[in-house]
N, C-alpha and C positions, 0 to 999 in steps of 0.2 A: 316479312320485312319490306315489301313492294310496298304495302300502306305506307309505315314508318317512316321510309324515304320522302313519299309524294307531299307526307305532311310536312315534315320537314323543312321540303323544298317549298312548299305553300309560304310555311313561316316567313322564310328566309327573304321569297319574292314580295310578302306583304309589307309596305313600309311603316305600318302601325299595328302588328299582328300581336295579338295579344290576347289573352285567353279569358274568359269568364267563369266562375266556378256552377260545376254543373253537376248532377248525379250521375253515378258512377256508368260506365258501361256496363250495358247489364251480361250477366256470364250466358256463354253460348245456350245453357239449357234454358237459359230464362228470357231467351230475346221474343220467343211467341208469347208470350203474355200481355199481352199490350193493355189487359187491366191493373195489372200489379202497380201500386204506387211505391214512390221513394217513403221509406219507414217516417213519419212522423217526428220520430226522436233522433233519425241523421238528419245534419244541418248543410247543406251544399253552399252556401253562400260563403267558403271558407277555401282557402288556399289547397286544403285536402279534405275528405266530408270528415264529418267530427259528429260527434253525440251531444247530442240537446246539454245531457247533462256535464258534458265538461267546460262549455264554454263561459267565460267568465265573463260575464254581461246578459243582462237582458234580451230574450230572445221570444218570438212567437213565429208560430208556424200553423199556417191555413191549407186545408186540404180537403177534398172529397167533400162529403154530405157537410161540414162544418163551414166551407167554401161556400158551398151553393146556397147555404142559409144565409150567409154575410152580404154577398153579394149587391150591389148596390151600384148604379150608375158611374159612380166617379169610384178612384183608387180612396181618398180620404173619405167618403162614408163607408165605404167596405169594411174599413180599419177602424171604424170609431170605436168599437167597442173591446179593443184591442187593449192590454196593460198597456198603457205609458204613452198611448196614443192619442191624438186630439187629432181635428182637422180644420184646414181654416175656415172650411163653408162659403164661399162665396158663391152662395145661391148653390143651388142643387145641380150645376154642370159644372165649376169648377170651383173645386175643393181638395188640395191638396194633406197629405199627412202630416202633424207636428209631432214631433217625437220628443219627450220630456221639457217641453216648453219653447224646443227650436224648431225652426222653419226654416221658408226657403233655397238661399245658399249653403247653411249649414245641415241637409237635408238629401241625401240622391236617392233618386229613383230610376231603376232600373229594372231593363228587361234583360232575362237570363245572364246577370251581369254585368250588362251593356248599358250605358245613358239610354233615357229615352230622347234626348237631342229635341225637345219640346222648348219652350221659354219659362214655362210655371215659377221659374223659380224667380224670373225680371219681376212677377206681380201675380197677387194671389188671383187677381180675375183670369189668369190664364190657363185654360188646362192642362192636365196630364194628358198623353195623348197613349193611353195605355186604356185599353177595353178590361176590365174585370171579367167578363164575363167570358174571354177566351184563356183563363187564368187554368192552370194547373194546378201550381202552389202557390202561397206566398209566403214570405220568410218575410220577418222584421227586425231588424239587429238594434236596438237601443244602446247609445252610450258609443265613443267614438269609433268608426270603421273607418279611420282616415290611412292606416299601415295599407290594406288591399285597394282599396277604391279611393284615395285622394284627400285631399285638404275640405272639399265640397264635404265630406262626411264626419264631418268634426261631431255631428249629433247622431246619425246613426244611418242606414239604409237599410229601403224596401226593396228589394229584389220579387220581381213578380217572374214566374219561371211558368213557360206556354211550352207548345208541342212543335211550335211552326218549324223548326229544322227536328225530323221526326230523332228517336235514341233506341229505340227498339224496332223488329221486324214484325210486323202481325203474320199471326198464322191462318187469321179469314184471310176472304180474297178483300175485303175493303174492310177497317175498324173506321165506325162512325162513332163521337159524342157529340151531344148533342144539349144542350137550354135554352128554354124560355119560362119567360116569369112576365107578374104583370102588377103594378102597383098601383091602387087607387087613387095615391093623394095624388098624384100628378099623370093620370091615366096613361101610365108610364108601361109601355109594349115592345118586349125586347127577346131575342132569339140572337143565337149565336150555335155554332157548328164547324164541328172537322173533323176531313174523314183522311186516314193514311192507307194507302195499297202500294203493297209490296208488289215489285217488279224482277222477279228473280230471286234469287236466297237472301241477297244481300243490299239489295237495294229498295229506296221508299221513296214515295212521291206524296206529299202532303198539300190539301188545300185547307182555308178557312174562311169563316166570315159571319159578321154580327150585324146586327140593323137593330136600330132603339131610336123610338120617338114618345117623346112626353108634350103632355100641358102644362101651362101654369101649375106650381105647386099649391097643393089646397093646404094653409096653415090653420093653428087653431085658433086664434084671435085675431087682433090687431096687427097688418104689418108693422108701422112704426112700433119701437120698442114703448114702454111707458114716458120713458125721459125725452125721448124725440118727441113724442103726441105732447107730451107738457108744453114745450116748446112752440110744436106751431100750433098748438089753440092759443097762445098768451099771443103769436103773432100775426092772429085774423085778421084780416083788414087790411095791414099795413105791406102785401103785398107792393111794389115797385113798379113805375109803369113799364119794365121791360118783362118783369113776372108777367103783370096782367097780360102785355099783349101773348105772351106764349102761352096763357091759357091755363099756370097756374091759382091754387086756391091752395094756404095752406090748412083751414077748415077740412077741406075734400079729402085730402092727404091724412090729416089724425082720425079720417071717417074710415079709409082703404082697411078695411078685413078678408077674412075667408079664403082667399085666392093672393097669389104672389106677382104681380104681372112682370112680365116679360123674361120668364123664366123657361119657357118651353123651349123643347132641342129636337133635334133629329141629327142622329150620329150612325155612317157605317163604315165596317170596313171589309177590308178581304187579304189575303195572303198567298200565298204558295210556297211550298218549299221541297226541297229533296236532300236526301243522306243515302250515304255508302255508308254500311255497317258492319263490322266483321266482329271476328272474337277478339284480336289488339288494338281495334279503334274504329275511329269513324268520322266521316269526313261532310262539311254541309252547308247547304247555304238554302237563304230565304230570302223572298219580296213579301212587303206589306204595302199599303196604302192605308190612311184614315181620312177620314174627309167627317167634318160636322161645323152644324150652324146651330150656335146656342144663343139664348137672350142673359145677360147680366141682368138681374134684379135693378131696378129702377132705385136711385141714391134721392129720395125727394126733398126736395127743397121744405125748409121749415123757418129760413128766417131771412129777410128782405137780402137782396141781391145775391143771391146765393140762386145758382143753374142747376137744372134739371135735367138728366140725361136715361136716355134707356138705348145705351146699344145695343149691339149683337156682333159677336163672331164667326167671321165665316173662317174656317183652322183646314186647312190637309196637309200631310206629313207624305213623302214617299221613301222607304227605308229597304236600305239591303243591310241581310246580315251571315254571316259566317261563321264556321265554328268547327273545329280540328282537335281529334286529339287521339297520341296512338301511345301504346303499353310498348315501350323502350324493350323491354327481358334484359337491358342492362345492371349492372353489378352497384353502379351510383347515382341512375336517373332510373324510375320508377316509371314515369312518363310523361310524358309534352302536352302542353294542354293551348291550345289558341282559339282566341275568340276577337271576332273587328265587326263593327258596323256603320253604316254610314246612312246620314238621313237628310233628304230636305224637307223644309218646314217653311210653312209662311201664313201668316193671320191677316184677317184684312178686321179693323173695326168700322165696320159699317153705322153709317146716321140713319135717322130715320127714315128717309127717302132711297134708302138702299146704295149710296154715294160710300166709298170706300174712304175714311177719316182718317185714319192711321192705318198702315203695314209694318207690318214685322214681318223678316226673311231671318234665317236661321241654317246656314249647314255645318254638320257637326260628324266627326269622324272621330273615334274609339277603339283601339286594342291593345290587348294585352297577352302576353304569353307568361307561361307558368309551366316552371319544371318542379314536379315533383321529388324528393328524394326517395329515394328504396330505403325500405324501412334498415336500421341498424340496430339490432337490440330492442332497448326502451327511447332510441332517437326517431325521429318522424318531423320532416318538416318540407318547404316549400320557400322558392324565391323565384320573383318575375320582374319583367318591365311592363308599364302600360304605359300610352300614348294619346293625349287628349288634343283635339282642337274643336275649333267651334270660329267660325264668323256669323256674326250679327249685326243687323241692320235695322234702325227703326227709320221710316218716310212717313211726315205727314205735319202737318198742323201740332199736336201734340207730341213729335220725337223730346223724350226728355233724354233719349242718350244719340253719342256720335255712331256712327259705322264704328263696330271696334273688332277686333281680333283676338283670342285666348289659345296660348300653345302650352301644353302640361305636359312633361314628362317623370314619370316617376319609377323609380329603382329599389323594391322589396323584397325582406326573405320572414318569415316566418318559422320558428323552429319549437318544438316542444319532444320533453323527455317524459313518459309513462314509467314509471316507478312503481306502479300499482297503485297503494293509497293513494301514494301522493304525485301529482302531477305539474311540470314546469314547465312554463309558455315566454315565450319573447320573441320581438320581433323591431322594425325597422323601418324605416322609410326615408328617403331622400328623393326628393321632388325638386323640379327645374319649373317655373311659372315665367310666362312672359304675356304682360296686358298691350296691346296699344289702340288709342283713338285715332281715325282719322276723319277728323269731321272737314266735311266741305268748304269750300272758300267763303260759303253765306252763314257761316255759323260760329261765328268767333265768342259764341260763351262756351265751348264745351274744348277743352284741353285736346292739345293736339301732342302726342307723343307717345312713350313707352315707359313703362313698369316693369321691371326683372325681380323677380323673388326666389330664393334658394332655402329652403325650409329642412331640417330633418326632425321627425316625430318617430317612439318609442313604445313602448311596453314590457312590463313585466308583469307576472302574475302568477300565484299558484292555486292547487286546489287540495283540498285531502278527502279522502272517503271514509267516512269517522263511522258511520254503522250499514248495514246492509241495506242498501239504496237509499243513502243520504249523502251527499257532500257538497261540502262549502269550498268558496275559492275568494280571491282578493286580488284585484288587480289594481296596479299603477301605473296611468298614461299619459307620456307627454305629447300632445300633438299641436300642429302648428298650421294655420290655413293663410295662405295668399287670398286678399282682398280681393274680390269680383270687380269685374269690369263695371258692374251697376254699381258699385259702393265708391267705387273711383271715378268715375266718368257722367255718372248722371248729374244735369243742370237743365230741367225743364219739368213743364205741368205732365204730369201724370193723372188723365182720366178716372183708370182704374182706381187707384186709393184716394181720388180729390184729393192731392197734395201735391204741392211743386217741390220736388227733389231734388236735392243739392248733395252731391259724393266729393270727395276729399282726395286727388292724386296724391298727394303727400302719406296718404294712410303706408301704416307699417303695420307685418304681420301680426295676425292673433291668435296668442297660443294661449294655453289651457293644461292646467296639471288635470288630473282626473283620478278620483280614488272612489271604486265600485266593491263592493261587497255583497257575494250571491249564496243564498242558500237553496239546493233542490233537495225534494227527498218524495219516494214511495215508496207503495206497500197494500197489503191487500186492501182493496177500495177508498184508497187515497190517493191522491197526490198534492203536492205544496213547493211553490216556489216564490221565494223573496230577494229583494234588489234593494239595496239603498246607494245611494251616489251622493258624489259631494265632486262640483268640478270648479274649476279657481281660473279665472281670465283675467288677463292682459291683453290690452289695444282690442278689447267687446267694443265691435263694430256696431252702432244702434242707431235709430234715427230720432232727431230731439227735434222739437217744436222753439221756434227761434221767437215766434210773434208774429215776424214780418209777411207779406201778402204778396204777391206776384201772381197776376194774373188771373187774378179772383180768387185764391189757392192759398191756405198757408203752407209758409216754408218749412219743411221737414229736411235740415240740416243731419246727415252721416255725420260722428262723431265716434272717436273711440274712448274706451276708459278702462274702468274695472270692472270685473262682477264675476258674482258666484250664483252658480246653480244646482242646489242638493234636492233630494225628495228618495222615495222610497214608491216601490210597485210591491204589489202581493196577491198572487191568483190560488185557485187550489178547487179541488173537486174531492168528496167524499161520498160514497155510497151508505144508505144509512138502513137499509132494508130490502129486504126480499121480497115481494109480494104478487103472489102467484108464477106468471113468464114477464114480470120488468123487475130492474133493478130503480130503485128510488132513489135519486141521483141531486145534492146541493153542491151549488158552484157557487163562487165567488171573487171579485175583481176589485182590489183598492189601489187607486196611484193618487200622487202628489205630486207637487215640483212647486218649491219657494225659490224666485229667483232676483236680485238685487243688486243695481248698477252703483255702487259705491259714491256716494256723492251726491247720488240726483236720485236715488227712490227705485220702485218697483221699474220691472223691465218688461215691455207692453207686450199686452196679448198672452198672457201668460193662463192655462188652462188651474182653475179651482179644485180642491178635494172632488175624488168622486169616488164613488162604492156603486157595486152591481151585484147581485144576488138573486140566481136562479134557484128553483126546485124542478126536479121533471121524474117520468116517469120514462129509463127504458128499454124498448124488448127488439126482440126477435127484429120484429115488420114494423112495428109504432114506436114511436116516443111524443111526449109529450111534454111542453116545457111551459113556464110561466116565469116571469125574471121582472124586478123592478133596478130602475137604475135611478140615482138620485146624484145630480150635480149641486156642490158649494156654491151660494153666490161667490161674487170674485171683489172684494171693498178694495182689495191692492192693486193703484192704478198707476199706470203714466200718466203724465200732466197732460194730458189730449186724451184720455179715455174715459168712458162712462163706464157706474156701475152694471154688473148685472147677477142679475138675480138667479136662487137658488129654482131649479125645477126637478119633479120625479116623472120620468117614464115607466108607464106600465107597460108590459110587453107578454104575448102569447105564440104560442106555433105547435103545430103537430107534425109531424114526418111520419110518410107510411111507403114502404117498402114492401111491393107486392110479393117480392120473392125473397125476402130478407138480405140480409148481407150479402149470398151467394151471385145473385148478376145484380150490377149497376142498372136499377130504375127503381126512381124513386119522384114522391109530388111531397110538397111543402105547400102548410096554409100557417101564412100568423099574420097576426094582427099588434100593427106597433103605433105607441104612441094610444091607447084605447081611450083615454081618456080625453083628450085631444087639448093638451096645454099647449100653452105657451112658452117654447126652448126655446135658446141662444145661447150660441157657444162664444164664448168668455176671445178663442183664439180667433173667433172670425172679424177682419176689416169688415165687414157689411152686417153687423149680429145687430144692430138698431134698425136696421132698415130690410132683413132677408131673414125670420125665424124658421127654424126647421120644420119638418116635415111633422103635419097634424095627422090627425087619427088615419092610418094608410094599411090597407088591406092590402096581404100580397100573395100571389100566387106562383108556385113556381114548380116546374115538370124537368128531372135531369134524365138521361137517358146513356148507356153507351153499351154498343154491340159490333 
């Protein structure tokens, strides 16, 4: 009970202590296992862990050997090939995830929980500042998570869940894992590691740390898309004498193949962390740092007066985080769960002369606490508070927002009754939003004041278990989001997307009814899971193309209105034979999402039909896989968007596991993109000007002992 207390008392002294949802403490017999993973089909990203198969929404879950083959430089290509996932691409260092058509704001990404307190979501040129590659799991929650983590998660959230504050005791004297991989198209060389040692029965002391440096990405064609190269070959010649003298040709520009310029990175980072671990809880905190310097893809000029730019980011975060939680043995609290963390962050956009253009500062503070209920019967549920702030600051030539300020608090329970078949879920939310600008005496376009938003969003849903390991559920959800500071307070040029952005203080909240429909089900050498959704907006915050020009830039005017966004996910795996020591193994991936702003037409950036289909082979030590993926073109535009075209990825890979499943080592070869087309993704600002990754051979060796 001496734990109990301390955490308690932690809670009590922390002024935003608040808890993250995490896998379980592991039971006293099982704390030396430090290979053992969290089961696949429990979901931690939830008020208490819960089974894959009851939760009512679209769900994925990345882990171990499945992990280490996704893997990929940024958090949105790891996930591309994710149901219901898209990314925006903006060039191969920063690409964040779209989740059934939404981004940014309506979009959180978190680590074990926690914001990652990054800017990605002010602009897609921004990174994540989350390594993959020091990844444990990943969980993807599709369709709204705004009841536990906020109004930010109207679309859904990626919780990436690491080791840095250690959950188990090793029973060596040091447990190391360890990867590195290596990828051709962008001679891309990356390692990442960390090792835990126990210090007494119950306590652990963890380090870590990744280093990746890439080249230019080698594409398969043309950078300019087709429509861009149409464009500046029609306007050869007629370069401007401000073009000429900077050196411009837009000939030269529809000529650039093979290579991506100014796309290479070099990113590392490092951590430390320690935990107190017993059998009713455990108590822990960590340091990280990130530091990297990436190039954006070059935006090329194709028609007279129109600027040319290739920066770079120089990005480092310094973050501490926390995390508590002890087993009550009380009669009506089950147990206390807190999680806070706190980050600095600041980006410089550097010119070409290596001159710092623009800053962005960023610090952001997050927690949340969560009391468990003890089970009663068929009752089982969970209520917390969590506590948001964040100041932000853009300095430079290009600030298109003011210094602003965001304070969030929110007040949730959770509650569901097991019935057997059938299962009942509801839940709640009441959140407190307060925005305010306060721009400098020299800056009289950008609004100077506050925003208060009081929001409450709902759910209900149930499920039934209609034959042995199948069931379907439906759920109904009302959620409601506070408009971001960028939506309210932006009035300047924006680099990142060439456009001058104008936000709206007057905007009023946007809510959203939501009606999802899931079916799971297996059985011997099958599994099958389907999603369809249909969700209905009020005050769909969007940004509309006005005409007008400011500053060489058209005006992308924020605007609210209507709109709905329905589609359907379908994945599934079957085994179709035995042959010799593999099993013969087809998979399969369909998602959609039609979405429509009432009034004014399709709603931009919206991700095309896609289908994926694997076969492989596998055993014991080997498998073997081969997968084609084919994306829709996308004809349904915003008024500011071009078409694009349909493409097929071929894809290969082998996995060999010297000692089979038994100890963790294993080497990965595939080769993606073989053919070496021509993609772009439909959801990326830069897909005319940055194609993805051409035929890219990859290497990768996981390890843990």
């Amino acid at each position: 009970m001496r734990l109990t207390a301390l955490l308690l008392l932690g809670a009590a002294a922390n002024a935003t202590p608040v808890m993250a949802q995490q896998a379980p403490a592991p039971a006293a017999d099982d704390q030396g296992d430090t290979h053992a993973q969290t089961p696949k089909q429990i979901v931690v990203t939830a008020a208490f862990n819960r089974e894959r198969a009851d939760i009512i929404s679209g769900v994925s879950v990345l882990q171990g050997q499945e992990l280490a083959q996704a893997i990929r430089p940024t958090i949105g290509e790891t996930l591309d090939r994710t149901p219901g996932v898209s990314a925006t691409s903006f060039g191969p260092n920063a690409s964040r995830p779209v989740l059934r058509g939404l981004q940014g704001e309506r979009v959180r990404i978190l680590t074990d929980g926690i914001g990652a307190f990054d800017v990605s979501n002010t602009s897609a040129d921004h990174a994540v500042v989350i390594d993959p590659l020091l990844a444990e799991r990943i969980e993807v929650l599709r369709g709204p998570a705004t009841l536990l983590f906020g109004s930010a998660a109207i679309g859904g959230v990626v919780n990436v869940i690491d080791k840095r504050i250690p959950r188990v005791v090793p029973d060596e004297i040091a447990h190391v894992d360890a990867m590195a991989t290596y990828g051709s198209a962008a001679d891309e060389r990356s390692i990442g590691a960390a090792v835990d040692v126990p210090v007494g029965k119950q306590f652990v002391v963890h380090a870590d740390g990744s280093y990746l440096k890439t080249g230019n990405l080698r594409v398969g064609d043309y950078v300019l898309a087709p429509s861009a190269r149409a464009v500046a070959l029609a306007n050869a010649g007629t370069e401007t004498d401000d073009q000429l003298d900077e050196g411009l040709d837009f000939a030269g520009n529809a000529a650039l193949r093979g290579r991506l310029p100014n796309s290479a990175a070099e990113t590392w980072t490092a951590g430390v962390g320690a935990a107190l671990i017993t059998d009713t809880g455990n108590l822990g905190i960590s340091y990280s740092h990130y530091d990297s310097l990436y190039g954006i893809p070059t935006r090329y000029a194709i028609r007279p007066g129109e600027e040319q730019e290739s920066p770079r980011l120089d990005v480092a975060q310094d973050r501490v985080d926390l995390r508590a939680e002890a087993e009550t043995g009380g009669g009506f609290l089950k147990s206390i769960k807190a999680r806070a963390g706190f980050a600095s962050y600041r980006h410089f956009e550097l010119e070409p002369d290596g001159a710092i253009g623009t800053a962005f500062y960023n610090k952001g503070l997050e927690g949340r606490v969560e009391l468990v209920q003890a089970d009663r019967g068929a009752w089982k549920g969970a209520s917390g508070v969590q506590y948001f702030a964040r100041d932000f600051d853009v300095i430079g030539d290009e600030a298109f927002l003011p210094k602003n300020s965001t304070q969030q608090l929110g007040v949730f329970t959770l509650q569901q009754l097991d019935l057997g078949a059938l299962k009942l879920e509801g839940g709640a939310r009441y959140e407190h939003t307060v925005l305010e600008a306060k721009p400098l005496p020299d800056q009289p376009q950008f609004f100077n004041g506050k925003r208060t938003f009081d929001t409450f969003s709902g759910s209900a849903g149930a499920s039934l278990g209609f034959a042995d390991g199948w069931r379907f559920g439906v759920n109904l959800s009302r959620t409601v989001r506070a408009p971001s500071a960028e939506e309210l307070f932006a009035n300047g040029p924006h680099a990142g997307t060439q456009a001058f952005e104008v936000g709206s203080p007057d905007f009023r909240t946007e809510r959203a009814w939501g009606l999802e429909g899931v079916l799971r089900g297996s059985g011997p050498g099958y599994t099958l899971e389907a999603s369809v959704y249909h969700n209905w907006f009020d005050n769909f915050i969007y940004e509309s193309l006005t005409g007008a020009v400011e500053d060489g830039l058209p005006v992308f005017q924020f605007t609210q209105g209507r709109a709905r966004y329905y589609g359907f996910e379908l994945q599934g795996t079957v085994t179709l034979a035995r042959l010799g020591g593999f099993d013969v193994v087809a998979d399969g991936v369909a998602d959609y999402v039609h979405a429509q702003i009432e009034g004014v037409g399709p709603a931009p950036r919206i991700p095309p039909l896609r289908l994926l289909g694997g076969l492989g082979l596998k055993g014991e030590k080997v498998d073997l896989r081969g997968e084609v993926e084919w994306s829709d073109s996308q004809p349904r535009l915003a008024n500011f968007e071009t078409p694009t075209a349909s493409f097929t990825l071929v894809n290969a890979e082998v996995n060999f596991r010297p000692w089979g499943n038994a100890r963790p080592l294993s080497f990965a070869l595939s080769a993606n993109n073989i053919f070496d087309v021509d993609a772009r993704r439909h959801a990326s600002f830069l897909k005319d000007f940055a194609p993805l990754a051409g035929r890219d051979i990859r290497i990768s060796a996981r390890v843990s002992f």
